[in-house]
C-alpha positions as CSV (number, residue, x, y, z in Angstrom):
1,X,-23.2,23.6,-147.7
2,X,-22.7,22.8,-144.0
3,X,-19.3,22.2,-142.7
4,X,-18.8,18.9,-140.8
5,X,-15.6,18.8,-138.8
6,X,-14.8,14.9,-137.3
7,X,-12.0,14.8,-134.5
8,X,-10.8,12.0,-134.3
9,X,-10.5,8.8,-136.5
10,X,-10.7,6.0,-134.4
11,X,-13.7,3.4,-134.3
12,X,-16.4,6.0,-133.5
13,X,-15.3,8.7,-135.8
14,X,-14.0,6.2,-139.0
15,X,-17.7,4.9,-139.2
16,X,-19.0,8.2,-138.5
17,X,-17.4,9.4,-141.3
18,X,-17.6,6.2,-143.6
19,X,-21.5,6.5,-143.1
20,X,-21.8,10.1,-143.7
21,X,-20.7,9.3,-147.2
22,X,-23.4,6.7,-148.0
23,X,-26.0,8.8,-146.2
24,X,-25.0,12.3,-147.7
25,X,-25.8,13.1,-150.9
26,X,-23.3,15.7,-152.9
27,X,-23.3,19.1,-152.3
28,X,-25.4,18.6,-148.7
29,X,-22.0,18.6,-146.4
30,X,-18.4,19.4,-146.7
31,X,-16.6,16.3,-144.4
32,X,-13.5,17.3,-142.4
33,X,-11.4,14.3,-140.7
34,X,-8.6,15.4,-138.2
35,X,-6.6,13.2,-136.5
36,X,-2.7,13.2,-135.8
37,X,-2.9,9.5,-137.8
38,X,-3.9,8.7,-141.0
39,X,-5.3,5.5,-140.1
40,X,-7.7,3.7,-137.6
41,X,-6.3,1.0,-135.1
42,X,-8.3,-2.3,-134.7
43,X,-7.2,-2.5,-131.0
44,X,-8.7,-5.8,-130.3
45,X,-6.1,-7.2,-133.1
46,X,-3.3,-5.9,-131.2
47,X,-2.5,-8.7,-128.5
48,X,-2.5,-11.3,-132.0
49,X,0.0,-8.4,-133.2
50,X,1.7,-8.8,-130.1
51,X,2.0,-12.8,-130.8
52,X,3.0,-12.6,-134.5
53,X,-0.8,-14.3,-135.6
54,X,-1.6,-11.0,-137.7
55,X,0.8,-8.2,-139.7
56,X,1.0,-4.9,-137.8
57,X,-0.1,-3.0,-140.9
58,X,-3.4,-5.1,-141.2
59,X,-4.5,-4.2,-138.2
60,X,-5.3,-0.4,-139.1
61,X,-7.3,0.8,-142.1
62,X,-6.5,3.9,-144.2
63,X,-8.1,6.8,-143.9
64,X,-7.7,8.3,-147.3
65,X,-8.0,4.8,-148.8
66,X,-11.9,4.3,-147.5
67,X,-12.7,7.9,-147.0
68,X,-12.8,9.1,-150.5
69,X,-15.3,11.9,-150.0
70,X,-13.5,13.1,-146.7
71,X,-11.5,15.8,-146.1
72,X,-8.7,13.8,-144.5
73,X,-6.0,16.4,-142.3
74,X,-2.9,14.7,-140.3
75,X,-2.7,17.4,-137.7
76,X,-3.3,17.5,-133.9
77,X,-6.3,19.5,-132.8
78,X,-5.5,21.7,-130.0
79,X,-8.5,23.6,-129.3
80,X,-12.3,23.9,-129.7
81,X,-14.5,27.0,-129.3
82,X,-17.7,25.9,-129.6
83,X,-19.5,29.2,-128.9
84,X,-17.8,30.4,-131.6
85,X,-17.6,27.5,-133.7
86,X,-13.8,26.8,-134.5
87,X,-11.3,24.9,-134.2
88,X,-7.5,25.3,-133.8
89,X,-5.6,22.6,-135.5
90,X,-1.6,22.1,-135.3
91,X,-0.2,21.6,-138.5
92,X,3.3,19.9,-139.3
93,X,5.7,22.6,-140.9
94,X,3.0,25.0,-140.5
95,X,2.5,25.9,-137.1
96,X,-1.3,26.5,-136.0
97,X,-4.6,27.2,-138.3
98,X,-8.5,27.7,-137.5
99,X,-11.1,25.9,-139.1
100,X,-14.8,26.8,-138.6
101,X,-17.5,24.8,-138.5
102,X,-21.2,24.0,-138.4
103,X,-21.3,20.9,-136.7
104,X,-18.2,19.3,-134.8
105,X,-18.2,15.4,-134.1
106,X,-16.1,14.6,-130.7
107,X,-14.6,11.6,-131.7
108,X,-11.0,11.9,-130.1
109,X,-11.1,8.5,-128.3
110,X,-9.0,7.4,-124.8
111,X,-5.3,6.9,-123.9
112,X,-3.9,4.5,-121.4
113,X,-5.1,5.7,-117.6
114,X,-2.2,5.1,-115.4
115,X,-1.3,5.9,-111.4
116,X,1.3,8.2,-110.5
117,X,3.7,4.5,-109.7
118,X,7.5,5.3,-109.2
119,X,9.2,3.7,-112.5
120,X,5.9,3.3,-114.5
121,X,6.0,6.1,-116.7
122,X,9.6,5.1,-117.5
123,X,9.0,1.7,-117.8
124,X,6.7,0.4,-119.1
125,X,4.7,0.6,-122.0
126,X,0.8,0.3,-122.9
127,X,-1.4,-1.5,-125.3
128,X,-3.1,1.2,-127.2
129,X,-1.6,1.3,-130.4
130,X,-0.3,-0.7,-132.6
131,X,3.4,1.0,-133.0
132,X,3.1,-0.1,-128.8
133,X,1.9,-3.7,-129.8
134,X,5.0,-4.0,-132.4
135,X,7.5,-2.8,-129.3
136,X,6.3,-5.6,-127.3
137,X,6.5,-8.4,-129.5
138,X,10.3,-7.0,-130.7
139,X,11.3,-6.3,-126.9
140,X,9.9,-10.7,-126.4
141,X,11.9,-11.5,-129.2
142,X,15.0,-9.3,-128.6
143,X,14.9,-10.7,-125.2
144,X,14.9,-14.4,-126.0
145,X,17.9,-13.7,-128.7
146,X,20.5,-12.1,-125.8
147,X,19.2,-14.7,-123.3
148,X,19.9,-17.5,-125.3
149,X,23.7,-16.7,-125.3
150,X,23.8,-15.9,-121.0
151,X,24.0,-18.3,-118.2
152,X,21.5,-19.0,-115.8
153,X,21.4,-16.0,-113.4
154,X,19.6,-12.7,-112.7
155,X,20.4,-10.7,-116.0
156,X,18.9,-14.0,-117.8
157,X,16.2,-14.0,-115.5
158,X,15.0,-10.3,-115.5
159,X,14.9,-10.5,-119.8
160,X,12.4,-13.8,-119.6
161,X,10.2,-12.3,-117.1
162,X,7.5,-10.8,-118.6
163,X,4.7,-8.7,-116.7
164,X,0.8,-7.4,-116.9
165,X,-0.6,-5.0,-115.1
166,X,-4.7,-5.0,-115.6
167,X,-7.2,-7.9,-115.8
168,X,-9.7,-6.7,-117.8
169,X,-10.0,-8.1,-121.4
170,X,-7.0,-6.5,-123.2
171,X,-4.7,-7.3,-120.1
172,X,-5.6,-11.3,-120.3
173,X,-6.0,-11.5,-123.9
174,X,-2.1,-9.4,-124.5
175,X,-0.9,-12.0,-121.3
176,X,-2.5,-15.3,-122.8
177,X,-1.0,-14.1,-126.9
178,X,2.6,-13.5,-124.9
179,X,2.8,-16.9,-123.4
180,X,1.1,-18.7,-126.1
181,X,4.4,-16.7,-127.9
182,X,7.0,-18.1,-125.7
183,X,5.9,-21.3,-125.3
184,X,6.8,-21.6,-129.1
185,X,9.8,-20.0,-129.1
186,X,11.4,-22.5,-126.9
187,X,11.7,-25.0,-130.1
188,X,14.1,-22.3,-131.7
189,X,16.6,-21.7,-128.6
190,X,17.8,-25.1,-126.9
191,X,19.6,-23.5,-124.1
192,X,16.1,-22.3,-122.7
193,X,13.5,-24.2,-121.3
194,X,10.1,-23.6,-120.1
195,X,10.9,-23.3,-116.3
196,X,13.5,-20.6,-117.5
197,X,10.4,-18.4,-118.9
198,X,8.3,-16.6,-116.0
199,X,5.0,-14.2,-116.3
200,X,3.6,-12.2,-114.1
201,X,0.0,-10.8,-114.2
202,X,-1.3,-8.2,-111.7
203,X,-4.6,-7.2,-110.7
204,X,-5.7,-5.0,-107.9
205,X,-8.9,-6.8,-107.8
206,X,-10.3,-9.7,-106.5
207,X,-11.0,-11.2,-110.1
208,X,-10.7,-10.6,-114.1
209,X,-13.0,-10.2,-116.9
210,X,-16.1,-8.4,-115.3
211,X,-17.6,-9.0,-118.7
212,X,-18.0,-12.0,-117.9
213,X,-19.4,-14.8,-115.4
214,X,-17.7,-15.7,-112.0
215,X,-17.5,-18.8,-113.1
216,X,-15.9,-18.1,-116.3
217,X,-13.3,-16.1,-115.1
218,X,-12.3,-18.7,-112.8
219,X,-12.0,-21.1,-115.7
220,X,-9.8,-18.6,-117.5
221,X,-7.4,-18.5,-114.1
222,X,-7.1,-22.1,-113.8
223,X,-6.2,-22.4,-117.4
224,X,-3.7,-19.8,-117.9
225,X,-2.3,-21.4,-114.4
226,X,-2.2,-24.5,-116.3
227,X,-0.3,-22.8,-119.2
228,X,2.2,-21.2,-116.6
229,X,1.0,-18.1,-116.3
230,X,-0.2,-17.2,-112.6
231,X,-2.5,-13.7,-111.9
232,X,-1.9,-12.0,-108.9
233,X,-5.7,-10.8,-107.8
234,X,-6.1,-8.4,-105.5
235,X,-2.6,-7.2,-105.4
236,X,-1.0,-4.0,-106.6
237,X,2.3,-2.8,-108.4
238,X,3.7,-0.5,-105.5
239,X,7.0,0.4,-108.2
240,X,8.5,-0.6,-111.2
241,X,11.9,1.7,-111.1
242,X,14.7,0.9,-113.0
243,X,12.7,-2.5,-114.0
244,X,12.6,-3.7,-110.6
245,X,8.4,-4.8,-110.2
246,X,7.6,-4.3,-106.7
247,X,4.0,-5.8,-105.3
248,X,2.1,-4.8,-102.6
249,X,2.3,-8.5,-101.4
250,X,5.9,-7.7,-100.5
251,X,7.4,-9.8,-103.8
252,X,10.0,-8.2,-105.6
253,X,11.6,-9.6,-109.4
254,X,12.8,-7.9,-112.7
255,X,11.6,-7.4,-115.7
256,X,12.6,-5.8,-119.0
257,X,9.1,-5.5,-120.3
258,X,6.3,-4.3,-118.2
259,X,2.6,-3.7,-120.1
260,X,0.3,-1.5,-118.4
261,X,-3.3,-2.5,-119.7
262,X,-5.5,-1.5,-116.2
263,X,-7.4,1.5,-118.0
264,X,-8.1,3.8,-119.8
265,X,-9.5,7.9,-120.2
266,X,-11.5,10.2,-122.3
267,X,-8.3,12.0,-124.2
268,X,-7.0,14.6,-122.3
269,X,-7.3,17.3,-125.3
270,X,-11.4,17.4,-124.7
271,X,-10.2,19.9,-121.5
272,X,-9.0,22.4,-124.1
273,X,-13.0,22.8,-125.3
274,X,-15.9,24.5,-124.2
275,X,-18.0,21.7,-124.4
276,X,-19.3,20.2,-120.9
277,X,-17.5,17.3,-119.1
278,X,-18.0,14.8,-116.3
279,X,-15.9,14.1,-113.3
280,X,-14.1,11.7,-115.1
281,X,-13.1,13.8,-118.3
282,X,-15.6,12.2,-120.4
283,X,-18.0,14.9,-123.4
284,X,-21.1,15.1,-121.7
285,X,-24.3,13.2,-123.9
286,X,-27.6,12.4,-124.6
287,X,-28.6,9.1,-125.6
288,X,-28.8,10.9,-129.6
289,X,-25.2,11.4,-129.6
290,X,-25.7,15.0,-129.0
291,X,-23.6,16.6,-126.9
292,X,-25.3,17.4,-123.7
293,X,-25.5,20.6,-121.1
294,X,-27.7,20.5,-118.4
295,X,-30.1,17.8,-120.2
296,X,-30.3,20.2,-123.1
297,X,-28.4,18.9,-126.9
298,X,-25.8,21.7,-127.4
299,X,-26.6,22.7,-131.3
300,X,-24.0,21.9,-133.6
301,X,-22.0,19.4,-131.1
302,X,-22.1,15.6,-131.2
303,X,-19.9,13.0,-129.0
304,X,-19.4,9.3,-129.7
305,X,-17.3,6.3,-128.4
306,X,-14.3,6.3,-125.6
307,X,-14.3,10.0,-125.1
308,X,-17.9,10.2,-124.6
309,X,-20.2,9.4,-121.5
310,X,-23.4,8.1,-123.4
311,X,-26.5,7.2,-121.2
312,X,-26.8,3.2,-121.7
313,X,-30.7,2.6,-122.1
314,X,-29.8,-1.4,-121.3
315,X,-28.9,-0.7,-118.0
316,X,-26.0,-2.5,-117.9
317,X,-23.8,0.2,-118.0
318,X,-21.0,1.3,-115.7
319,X,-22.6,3.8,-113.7
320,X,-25.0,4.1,-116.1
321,X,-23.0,5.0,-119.2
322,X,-21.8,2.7,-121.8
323,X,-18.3,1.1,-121.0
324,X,-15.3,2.7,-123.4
325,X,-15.3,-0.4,-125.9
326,X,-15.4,-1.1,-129.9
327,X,-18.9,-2.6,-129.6
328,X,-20.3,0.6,-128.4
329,X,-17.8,3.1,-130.7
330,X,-18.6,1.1,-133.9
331,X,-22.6,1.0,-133.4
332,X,-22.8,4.8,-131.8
333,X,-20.4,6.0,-135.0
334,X,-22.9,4.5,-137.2
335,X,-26.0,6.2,-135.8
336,X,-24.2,9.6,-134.8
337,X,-24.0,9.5,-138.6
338,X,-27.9,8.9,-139.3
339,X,-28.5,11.2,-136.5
340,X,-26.2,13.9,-138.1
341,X,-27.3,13.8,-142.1
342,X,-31.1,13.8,-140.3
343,X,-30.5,16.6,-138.8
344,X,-29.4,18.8,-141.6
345,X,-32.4,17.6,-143.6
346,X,-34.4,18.6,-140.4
347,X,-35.9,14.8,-140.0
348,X,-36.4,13.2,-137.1
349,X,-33.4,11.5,-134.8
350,X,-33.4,8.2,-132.9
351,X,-31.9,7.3,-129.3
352,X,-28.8,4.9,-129.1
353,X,-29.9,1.6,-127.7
354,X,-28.1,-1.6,-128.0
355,X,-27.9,-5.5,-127.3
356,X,-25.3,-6.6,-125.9
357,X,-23.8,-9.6,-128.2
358,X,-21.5,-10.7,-125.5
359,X,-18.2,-10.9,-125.1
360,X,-14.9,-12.9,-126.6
361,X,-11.7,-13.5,-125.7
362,X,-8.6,-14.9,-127.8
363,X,-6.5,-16.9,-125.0
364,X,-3.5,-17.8,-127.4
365,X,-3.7,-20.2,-130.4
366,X,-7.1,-22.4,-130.5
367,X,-7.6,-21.4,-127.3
368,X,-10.4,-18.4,-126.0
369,X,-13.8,-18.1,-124.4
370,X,-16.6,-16.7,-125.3
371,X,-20.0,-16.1,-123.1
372,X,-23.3,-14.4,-124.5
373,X,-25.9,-14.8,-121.6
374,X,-25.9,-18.1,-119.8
375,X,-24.2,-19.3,-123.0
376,X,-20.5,-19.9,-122.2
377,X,-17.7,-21.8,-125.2
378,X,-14.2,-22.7,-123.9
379,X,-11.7,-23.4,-125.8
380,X,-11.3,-24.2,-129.6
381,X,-14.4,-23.3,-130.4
382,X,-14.5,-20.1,-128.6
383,X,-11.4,-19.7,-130.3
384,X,-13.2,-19.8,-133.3
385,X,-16.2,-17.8,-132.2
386,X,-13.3,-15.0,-131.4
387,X,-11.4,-15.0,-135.0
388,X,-15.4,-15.3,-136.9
389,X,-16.3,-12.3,-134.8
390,X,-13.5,-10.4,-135.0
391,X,-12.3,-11.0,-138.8
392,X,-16.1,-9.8,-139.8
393,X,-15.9,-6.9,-137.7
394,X,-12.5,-5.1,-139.0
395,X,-13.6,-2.9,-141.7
396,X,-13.7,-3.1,-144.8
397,X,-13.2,-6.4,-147.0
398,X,-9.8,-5.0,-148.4
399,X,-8.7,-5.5,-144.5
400,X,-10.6,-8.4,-143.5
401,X,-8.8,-10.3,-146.9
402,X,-5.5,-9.3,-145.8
403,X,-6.4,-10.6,-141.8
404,X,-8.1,-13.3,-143.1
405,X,-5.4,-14.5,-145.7
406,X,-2.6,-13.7,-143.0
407,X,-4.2,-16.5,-140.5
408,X,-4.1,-18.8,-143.6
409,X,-0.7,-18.0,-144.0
410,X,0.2,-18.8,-140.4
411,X,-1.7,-22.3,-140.5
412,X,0.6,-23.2,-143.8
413,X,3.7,-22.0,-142.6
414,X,3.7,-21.7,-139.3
415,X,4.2,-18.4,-137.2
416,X,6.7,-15.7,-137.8
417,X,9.3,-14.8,-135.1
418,X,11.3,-12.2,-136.9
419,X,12.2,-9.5,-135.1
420,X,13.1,-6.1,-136.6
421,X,13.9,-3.7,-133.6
422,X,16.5,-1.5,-135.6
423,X,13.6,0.1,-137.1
424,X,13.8,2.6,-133.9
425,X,17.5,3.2,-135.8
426,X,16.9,3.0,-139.0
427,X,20.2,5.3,-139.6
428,X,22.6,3.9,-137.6
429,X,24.2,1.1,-139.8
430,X,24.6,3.9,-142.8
431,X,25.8,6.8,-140.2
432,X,28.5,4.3,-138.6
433,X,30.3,3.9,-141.7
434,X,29.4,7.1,-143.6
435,X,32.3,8.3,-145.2
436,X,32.9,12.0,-143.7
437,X,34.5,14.9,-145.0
438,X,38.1,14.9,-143.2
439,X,38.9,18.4,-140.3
């Protein structure tokens, strides 16, 4: 029985291994998951996390719960020898193990891509995961609360300030969910008003969105202008030390909570392999998923989603390669699997080519655009098109009930703005008045 060893369970390696288990029949592969998680994130969910539209834990679906003929391993892969076909895997309480293999799918995904920025790495946080997403929305409503009870001044003014760094999709929609998020708040603190909340988006290009039209993106500007929330284009954070955001425009202000969304890279652990990379990190592939050296599939080794560089056949690729997004993961996961059970069976494989079906945008509550060609929506109905697109993509229908039923919930009862940041101290209440045996 051939050994199948996924690393990684985000997007492309969830639906690699969720499809393996249709396409497999029993006793033709032994499926190994590894990742340091037991569950997979639905990143685009986060910024509605962020906002308090969706519950955290609906956003990421179980491994062991959907993968019920997979192997599931919480451990942190540290090394892959291909030419010997094993893998070194770090397990907690245990230290170390190998693991060999007959095939090994490279599904270990991206992390946030930052510059080396005085004060960033200290400072501020990303939009990867959903424990980060969670952080950001208690750090908003943490914020309001200790504001609420200070004058007007600079420590009030440095915990509403609120700053982006990144203009692609996940910067605007995470800026757009955090205004849309204060804006509301107002109604529950009547010593702060609108003019007392400021935001700060910055891009080091000249525009935001290149997903999308020109003219779209301008739209977006002028609206979230119109909402209070100005972009900076083609300006750059010089340093964020000690909270102080300084731009290359010469503008200086503080901020308590500084997200870094302008990136992202392959995961750094693909160096500790002997599989080939590009210049920028990424597995080497062909356009059948299979890993790829010198135009030649390396046997046994397939590569999917963020971590990968996968030809796009469209041409409308960055460079030629699809961009890192959950369109591409999803779709490639589901043919790496076809591609992978065909393969053992010694059938015939098939070349990843896609259509693009656009792209979406939530821009706060019943606002968003959406564009698909010369088709453009604005608005509520993009708005729509955004929670219809997104609510039947999220896997499974256990988690698109519990999304689904959540945005219900909100409509009835309006949104939640309870904060619960002493979950980073869970023990300090009991430990302060622990009894303790006396000296």
């Amino acid at each position: 029985m051939q050994k199948i060893l996924i690393i990684g369970g985000g997007y492309a390696g969830f639906y690699t291994a969720f499809k393996l288990e249709k396409y497999l029949t029993k006793g033709e592969a032994e499926v190994t998951l590894v990742d340091p998680l037991p569950y997979m994130i639905y990143q685009p969910f986060l910024p509605e996390v962020v906002a308090g539209s969706i519950e955290a834990r609906h956003t990421v679906v179980s491994h062991r719960r959907h993968l019920k003929n997979t192997n599931i391993v919480n451990g942190k892969m540290t090394k892959i020898d291909h030419a010997a076909k094993t893998a070194t895997i770090e397990l907690a309480g245990l230290g170390e193990t190998t693991m060999s293999y007959d095939h090994v799918v490279m599904t270990a995904g991206a992390v946030s891509r930052t510059f080396p920025i005085p004060g960033v790495a200290d400072n501020a946080i990303g939009l990867k995961t959903v424990e980060e997403a969670i952080e950001i929305r208690n750090r908003i409503l943490t914020n309001f609360d200790k504001a609420a009870n200070l004058p007007a001044g600079p420590e009030r003014d440095r915990l509403l300030t609120f700053v982006v760094v990144g203009g692609g999709f996940a910067g605007i929609e995470v800026y757009a969910e955090m205004r849309n998020l204060a804006s509301y708040l107002l109604r529950y603190y009547p010593t702060l008003e609108f003019k007392d909340v400021k935001f700060h988006l910055i891009e080091a290009m000249g525009r935001i969105m290149p997903e999308v039209s020109q003219e779209t993106s301008e739209w977006v500007l002028a609206d979230l202008e119109r909402l209070g929330a100005p972009i900076h284009l083609n300006t750059q954070l010089v340093s964020a030390v000690d909270g102080v955001v300084e731009l290359s425009t010469g503008e200086k202000f503080e901020s308590d909570v500084i997200v870094w969304t302008a990136g992202v890279m392959a995961s750094p652990f693909v160096k500790n392999t002997d599989l080939p990379l590009d210049e920028r990190g990424r597995i080497m592939a062909l356009p059948t998923l299979q890993v790829n050296k010198d135009g030649v599939a390396v046997a046994g080794a397939w590569t999917a989603g963020d971590v990968s560089a996968v030809p796009d056949l469209s041409g409308g690729g960055v460079g030629g390669f699809c961009v890192p997004n959950a369109q591409h993961a999803v779709r490639q996961g589901k043919l790496l699997a076809k591609n992978l059970a065909a393969t053992i069976r010694n059938e015939g494989i098939v070349e990843y080519k896609h259509k693009n079906m656009g792209a979406v945008a939530g821009l706060g509550l019943y606002n968003g655009v959406f564009q698909s060609g010369n088709l453009v929506l604005k608005g509520f109905l993009a708005w729509c098109a955004h929670r219809g697109y997104h609510g039947l993509a999220m896997p499974t229908w256990e988690r698109k009930l519990r999304v689904m039923l959540g945005w219900l919930a909100n409509l009835l009862l309006r949104r939640d703005i309870v904060s619960i940041s002493a979950t980073k101290t869970p023990r300090a209440a009991f430990e302060t008045w622990a009894s303790r045996p006396k000296a």
